[in-house]
N, CA, C, O and CB atoms as a CASP TS submission, in Angstrom:
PFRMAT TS
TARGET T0000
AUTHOR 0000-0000-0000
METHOD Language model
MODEL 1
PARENT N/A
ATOM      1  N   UNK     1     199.182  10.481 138.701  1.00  0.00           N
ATOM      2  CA  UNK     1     198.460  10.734 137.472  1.00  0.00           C
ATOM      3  C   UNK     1     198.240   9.430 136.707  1.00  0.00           C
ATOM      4  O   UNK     1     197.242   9.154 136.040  1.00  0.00           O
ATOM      5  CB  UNK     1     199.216  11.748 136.606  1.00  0.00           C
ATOM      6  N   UNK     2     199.075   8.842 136.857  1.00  0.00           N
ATOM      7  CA  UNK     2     199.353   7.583 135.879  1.00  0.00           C
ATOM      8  C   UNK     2     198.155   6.743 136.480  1.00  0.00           C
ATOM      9  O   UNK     2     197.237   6.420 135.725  1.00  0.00           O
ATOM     10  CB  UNK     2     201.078   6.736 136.015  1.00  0.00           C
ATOM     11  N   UNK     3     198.129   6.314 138.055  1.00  0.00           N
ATOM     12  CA  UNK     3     196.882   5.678 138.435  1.00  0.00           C
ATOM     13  C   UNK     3     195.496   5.977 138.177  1.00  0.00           C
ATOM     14  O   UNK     3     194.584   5.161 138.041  1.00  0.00           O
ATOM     15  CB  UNK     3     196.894   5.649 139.523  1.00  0.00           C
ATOM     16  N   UNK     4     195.419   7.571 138.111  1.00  0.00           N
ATOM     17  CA  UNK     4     193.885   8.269 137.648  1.00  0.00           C
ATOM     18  C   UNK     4     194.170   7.903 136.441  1.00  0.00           C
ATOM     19  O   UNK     4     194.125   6.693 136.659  1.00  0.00           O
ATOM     20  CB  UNK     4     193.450  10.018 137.825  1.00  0.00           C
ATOM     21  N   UNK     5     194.351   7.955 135.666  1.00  0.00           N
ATOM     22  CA  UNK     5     194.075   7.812 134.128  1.00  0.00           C
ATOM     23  C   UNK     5     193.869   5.917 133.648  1.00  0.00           C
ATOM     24  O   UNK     5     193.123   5.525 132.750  1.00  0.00           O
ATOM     25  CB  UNK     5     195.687   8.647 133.227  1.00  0.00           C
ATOM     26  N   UNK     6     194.609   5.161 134.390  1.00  0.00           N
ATOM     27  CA  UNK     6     194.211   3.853 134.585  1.00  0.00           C
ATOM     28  C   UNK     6     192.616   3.559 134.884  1.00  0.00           C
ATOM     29  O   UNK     6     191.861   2.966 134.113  1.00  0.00           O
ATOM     30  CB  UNK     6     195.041   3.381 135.680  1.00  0.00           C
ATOM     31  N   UNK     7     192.322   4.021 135.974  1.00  0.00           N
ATOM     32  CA  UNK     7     190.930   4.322 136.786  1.00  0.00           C
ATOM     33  C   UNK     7     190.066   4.320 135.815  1.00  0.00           C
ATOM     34  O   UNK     7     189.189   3.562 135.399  1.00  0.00           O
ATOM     35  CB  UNK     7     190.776   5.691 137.619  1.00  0.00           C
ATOM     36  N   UNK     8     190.709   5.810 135.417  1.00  0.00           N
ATOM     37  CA  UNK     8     189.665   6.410 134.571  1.00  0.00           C
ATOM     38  C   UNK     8     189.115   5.191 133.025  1.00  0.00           C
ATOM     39  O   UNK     8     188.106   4.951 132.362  1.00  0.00           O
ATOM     40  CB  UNK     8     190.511   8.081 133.992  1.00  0.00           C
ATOM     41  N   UNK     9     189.774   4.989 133.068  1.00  0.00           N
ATOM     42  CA  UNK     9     189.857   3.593 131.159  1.00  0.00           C
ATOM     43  C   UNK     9     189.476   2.263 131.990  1.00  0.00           C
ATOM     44  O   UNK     9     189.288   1.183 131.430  1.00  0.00           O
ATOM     45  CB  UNK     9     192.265   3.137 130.000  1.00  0.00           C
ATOM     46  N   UNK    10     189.409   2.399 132.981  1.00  0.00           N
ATOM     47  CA  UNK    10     188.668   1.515 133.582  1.00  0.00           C
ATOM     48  C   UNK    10     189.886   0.271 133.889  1.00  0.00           C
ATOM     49  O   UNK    10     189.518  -0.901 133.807  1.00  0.00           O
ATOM     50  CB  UNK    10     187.311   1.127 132.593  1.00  0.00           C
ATOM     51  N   UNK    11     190.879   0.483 134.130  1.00  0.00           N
ATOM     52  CA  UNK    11     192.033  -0.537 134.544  1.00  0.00           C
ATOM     53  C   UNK    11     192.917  -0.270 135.965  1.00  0.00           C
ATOM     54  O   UNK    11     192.523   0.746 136.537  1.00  0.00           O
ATOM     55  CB  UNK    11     193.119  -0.520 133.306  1.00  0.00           C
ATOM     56  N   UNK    12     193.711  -0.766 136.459  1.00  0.00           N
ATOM     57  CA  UNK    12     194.221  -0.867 137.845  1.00  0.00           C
ATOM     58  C   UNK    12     195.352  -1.725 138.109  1.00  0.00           C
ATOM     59  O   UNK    12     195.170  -2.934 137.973  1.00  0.00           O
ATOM     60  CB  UNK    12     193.222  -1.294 138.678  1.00  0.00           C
ATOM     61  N   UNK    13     196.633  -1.253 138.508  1.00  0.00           N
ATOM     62  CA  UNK    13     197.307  -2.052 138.962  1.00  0.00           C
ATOM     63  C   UNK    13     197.382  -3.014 139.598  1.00  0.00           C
ATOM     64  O   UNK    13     196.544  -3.084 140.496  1.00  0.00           O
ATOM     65  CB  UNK    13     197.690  -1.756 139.218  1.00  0.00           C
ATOM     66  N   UNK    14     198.046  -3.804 139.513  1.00  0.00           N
ATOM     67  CA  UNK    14     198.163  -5.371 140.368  1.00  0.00           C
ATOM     68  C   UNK    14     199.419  -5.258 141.048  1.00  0.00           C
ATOM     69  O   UNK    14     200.269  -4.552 140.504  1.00  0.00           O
ATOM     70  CB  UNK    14     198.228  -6.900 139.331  1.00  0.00           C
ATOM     71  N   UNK    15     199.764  -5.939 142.373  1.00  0.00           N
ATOM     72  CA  UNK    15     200.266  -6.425 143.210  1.00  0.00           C
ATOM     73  C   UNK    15     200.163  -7.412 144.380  1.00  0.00           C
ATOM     74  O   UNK    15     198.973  -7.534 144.672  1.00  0.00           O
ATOM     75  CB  UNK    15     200.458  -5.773 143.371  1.00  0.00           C
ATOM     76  N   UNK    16     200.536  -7.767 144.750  1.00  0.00           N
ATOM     77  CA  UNK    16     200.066  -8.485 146.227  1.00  0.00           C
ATOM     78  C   UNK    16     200.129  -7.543 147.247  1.00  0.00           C
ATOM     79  O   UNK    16     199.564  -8.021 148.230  1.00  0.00           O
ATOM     80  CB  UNK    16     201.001  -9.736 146.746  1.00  0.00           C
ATOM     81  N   UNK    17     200.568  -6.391 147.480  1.00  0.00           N
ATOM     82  CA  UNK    17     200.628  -5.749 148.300  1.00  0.00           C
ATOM     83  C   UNK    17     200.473  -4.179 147.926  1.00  0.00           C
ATOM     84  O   UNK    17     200.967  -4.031 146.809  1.00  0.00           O
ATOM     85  CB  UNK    17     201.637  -6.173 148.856  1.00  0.00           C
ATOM     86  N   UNK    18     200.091  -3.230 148.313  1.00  0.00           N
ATOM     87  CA  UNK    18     200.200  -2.167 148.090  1.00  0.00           C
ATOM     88  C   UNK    18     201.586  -1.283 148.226  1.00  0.00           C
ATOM     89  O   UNK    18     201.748  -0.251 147.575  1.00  0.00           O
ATOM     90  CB  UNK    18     199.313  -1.852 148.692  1.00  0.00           C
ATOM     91  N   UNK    19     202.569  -1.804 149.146  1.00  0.00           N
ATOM     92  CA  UNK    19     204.014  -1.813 149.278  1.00  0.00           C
ATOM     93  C   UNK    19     204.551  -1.768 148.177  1.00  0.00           C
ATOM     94  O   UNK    19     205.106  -0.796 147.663  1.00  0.00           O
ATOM     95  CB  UNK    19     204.543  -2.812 149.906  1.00  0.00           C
ATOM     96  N   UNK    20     204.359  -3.233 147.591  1.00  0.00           N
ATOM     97  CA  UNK    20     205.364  -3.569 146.613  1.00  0.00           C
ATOM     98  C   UNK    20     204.701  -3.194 145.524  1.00  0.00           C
ATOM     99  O   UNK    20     205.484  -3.393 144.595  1.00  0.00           O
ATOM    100  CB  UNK    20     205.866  -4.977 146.557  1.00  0.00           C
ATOM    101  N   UNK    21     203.522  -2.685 145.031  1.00  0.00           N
ATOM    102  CA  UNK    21     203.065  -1.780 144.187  1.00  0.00           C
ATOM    103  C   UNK    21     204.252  -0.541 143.871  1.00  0.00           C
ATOM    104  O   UNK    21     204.935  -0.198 142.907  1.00  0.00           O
ATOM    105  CB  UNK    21     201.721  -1.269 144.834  1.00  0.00           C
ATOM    106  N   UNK    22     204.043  -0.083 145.357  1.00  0.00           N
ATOM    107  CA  UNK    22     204.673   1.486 145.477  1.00  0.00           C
ATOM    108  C   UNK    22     205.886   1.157 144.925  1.00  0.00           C
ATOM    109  O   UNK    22     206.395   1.783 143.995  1.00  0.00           O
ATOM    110  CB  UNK    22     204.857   2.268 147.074  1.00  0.00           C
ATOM    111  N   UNK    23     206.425   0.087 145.523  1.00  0.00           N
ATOM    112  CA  UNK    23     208.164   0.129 144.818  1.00  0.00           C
ATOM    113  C   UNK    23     208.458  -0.066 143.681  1.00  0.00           C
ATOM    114  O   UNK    23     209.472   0.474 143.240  1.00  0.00           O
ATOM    115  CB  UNK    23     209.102  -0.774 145.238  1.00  0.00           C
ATOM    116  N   UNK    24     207.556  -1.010 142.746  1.00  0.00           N
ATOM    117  CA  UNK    24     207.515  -1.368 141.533  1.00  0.00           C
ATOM    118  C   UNK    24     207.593  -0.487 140.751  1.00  0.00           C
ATOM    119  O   UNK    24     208.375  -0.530 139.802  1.00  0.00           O
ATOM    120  CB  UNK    24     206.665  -1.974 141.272  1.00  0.00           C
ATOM    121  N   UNK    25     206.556   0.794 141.056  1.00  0.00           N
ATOM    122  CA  UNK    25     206.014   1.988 139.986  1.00  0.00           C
ATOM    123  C   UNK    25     207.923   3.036 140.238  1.00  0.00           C
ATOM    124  O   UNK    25     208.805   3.443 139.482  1.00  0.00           O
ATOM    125  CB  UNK    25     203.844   3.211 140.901  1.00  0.00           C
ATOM    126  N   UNK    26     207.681   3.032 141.648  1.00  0.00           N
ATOM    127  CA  UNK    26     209.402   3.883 142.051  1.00  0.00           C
ATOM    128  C   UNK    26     210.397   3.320 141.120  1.00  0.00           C
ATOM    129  O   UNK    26     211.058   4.100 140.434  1.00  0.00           O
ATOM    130  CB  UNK    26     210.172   3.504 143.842  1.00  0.00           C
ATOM    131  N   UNK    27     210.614   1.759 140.999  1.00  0.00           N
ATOM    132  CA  UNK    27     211.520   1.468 140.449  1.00  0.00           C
ATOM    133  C   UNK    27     211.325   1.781 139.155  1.00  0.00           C
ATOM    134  O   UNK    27     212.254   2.354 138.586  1.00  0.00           O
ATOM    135  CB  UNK    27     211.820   0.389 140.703  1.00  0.00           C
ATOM    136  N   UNK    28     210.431   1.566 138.606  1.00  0.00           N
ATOM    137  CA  UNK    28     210.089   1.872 137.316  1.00  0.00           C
ATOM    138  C   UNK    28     210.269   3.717 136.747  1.00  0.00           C
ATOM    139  O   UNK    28     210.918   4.274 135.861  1.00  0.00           O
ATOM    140  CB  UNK    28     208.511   1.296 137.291  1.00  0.00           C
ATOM    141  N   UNK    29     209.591   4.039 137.500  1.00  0.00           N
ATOM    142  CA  UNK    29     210.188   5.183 136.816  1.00  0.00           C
ATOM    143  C   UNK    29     211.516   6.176 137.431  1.00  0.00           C
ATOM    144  O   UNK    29     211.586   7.398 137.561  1.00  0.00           O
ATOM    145  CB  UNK    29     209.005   6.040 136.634  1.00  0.00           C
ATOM    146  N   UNK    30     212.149   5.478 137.626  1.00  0.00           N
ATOM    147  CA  UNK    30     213.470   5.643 138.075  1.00  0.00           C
ATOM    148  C   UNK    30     214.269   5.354 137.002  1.00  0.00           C
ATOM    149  O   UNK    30     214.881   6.146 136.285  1.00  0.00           O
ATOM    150  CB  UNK    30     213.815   4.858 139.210  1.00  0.00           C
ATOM    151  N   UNK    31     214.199   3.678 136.924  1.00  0.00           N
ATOM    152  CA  UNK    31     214.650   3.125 135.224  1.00  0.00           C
ATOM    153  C   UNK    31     214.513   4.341 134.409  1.00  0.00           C
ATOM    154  O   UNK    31     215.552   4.917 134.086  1.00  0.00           O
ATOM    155  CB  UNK    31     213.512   1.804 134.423  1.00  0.00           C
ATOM    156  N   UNK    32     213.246   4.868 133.987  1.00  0.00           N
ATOM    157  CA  UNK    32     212.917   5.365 132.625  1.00  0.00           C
ATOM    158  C   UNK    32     213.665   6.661 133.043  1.00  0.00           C
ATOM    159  O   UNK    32     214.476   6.889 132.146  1.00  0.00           O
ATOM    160  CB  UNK    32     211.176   5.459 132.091  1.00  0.00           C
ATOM    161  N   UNK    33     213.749   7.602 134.003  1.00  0.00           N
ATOM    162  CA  UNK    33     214.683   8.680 133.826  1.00  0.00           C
ATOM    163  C   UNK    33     216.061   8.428 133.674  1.00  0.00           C
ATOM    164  O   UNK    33     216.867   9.035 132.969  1.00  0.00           O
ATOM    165  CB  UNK    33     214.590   9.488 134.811  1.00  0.00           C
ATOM    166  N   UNK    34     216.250   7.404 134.462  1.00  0.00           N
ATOM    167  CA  UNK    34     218.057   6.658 134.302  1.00  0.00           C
ATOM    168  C   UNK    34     218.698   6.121 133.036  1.00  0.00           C
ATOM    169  O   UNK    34     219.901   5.895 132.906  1.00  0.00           O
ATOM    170  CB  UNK    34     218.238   5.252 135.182  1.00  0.00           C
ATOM    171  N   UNK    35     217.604   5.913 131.968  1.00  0.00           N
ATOM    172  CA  UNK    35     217.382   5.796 130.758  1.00  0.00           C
ATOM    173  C   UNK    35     218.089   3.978 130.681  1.00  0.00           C
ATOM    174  O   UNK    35     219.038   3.516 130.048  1.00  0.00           O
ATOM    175  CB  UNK    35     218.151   7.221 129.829  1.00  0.00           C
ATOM    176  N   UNK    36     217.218   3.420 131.525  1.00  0.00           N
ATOM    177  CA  UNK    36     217.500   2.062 131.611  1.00  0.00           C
ATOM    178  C   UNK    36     216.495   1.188 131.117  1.00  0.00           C
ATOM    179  O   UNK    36     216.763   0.021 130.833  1.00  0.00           O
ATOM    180  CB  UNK    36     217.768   1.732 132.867  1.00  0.00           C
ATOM    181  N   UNK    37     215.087   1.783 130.963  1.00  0.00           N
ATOM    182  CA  UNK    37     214.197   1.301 130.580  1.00  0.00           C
ATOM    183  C   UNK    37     213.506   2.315 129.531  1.00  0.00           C
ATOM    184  O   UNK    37     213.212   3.438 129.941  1.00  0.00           O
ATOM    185  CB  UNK    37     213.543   0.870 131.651  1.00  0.00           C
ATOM    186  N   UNK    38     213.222   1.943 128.117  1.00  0.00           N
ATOM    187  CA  UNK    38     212.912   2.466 126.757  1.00  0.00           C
ATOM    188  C   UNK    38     211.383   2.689 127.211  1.00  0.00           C
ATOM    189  O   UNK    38     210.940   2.635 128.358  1.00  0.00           O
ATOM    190  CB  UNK    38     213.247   1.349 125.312  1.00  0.00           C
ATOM    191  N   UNK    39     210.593   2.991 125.845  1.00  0.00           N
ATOM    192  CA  UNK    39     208.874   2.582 125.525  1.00  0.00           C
ATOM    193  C   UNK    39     208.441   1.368 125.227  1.00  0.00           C
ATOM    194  O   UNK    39     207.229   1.161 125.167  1.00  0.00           O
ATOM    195  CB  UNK    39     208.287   3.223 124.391  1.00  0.00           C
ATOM    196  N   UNK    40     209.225   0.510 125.027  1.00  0.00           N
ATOM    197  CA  UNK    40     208.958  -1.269 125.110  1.00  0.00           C
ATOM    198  C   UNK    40     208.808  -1.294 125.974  1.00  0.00           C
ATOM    199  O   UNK    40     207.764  -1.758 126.432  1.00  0.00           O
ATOM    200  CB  UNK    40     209.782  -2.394 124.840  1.00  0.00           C
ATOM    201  N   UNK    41     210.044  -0.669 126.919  1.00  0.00           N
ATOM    202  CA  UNK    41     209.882  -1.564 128.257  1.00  0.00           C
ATOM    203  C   UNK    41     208.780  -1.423 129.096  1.00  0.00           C
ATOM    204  O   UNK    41     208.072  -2.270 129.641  1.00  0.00           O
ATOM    205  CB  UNK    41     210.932  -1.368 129.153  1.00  0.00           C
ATOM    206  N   UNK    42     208.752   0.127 129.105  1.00  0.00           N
ATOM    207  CA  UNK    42     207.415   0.571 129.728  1.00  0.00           C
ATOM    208  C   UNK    42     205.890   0.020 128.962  1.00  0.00           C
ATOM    209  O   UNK    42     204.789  -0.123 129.494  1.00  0.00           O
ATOM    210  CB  UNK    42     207.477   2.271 129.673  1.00  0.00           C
ATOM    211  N   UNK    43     206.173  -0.141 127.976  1.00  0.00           N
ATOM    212  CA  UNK    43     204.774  -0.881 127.899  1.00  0.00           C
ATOM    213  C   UNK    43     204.697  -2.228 128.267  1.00  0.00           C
ATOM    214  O   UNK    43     203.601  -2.585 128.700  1.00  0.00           O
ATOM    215  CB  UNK    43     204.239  -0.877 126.592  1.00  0.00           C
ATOM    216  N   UNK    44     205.921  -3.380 128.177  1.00  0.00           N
ATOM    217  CA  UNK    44     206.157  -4.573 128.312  1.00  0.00           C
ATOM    218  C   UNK    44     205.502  -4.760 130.098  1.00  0.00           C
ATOM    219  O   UNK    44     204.715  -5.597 130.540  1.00  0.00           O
ATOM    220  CB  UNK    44     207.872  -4.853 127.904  1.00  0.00           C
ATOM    221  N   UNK    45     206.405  -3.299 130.991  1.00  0.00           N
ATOM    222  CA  UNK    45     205.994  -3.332 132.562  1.00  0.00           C
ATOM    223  C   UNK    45     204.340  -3.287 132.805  1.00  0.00           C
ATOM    224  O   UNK    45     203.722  -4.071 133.525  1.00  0.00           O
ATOM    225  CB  UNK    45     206.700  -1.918 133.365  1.00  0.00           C
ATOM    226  N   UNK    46     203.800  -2.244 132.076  1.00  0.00           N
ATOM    227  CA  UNK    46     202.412  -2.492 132.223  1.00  0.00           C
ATOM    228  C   UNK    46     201.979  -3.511 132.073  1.00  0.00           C
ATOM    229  O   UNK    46     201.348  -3.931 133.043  1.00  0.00           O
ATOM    230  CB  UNK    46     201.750  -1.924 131.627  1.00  0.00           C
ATOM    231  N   UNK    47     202.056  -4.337 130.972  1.00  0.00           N
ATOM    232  CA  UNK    47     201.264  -5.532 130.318  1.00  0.00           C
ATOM    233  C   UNK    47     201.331  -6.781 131.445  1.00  0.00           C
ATOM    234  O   UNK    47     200.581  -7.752 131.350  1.00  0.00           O
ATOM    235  CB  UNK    47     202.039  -6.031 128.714  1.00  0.00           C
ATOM    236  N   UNK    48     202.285  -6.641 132.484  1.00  0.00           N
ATOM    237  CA  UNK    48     202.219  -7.840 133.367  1.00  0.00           C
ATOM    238  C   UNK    48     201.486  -6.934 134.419  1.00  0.00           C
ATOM    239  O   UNK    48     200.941  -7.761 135.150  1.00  0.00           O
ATOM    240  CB  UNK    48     203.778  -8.675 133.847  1.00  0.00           C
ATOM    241  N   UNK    49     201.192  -5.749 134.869  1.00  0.00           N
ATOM    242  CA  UNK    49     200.770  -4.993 136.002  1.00  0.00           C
ATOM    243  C   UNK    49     199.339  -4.502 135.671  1.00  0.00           C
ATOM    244  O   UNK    49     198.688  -4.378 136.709  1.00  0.00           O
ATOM    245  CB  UNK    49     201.774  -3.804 136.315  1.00  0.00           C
ATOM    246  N   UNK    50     198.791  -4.251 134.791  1.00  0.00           N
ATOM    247  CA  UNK    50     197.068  -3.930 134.252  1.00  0.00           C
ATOM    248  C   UNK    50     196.334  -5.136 134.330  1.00  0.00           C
ATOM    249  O   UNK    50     196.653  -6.238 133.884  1.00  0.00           O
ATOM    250  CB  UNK    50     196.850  -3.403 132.555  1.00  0.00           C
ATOM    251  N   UNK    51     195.137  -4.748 135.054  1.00  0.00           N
ATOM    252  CA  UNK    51     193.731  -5.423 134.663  1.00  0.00           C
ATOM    253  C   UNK    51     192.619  -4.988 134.746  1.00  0.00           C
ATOM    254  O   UNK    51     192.309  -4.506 135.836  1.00  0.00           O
ATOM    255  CB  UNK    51     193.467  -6.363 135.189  1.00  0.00           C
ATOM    256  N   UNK    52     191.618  -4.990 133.660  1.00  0.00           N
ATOM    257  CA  UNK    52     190.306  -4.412 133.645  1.00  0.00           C
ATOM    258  C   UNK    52     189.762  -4.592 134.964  1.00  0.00           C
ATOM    259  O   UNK    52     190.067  -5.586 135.622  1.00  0.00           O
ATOM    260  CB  UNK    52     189.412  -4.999 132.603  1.00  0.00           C
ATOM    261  N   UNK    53     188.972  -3.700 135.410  1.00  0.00           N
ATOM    262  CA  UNK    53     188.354  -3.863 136.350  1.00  0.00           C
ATOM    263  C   UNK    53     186.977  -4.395 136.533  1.00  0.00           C
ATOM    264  O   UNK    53     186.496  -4.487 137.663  1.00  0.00           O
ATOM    265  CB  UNK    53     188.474  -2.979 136.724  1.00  0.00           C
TER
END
C-alpha cells in the first residue's frame, strides 16, 4: 500500500537494488511494531528513501 500511494503523489523509493529495498521497508516496519522506531523516525527513513519521479 505504502508503494501505491507513493506512485500515486508521484514519488518512489530508492535503492540500489530491489533486494535491499525489500529489506529496508521489512526492517523498517518491524522497528515501528517493535516500537523501536517513533513518527520522526519514520519520516526521517523516508526523507533519505523518496524521490519525485
Amino acid at each position: 500500500m505504502m508503494n501505491i500511494l507513493l506512485l500515486r503523489s508521484g514519488y518512489h523509493l530508492t535503492a540500489d537494488s530491489q533486494e535491499e529495498l525489500n529489506n529496508d521497508v521489512e526492517k523498517m516496519i518491524l522497528d515501528v511494531v517493535e516500537h523501536r522506531l517513533d513518527f520522526d523516525g519514520v519520516a526521517e527513513w523516508f526523507k533519505h528513501r523518496i524521490q519525485r519521479r
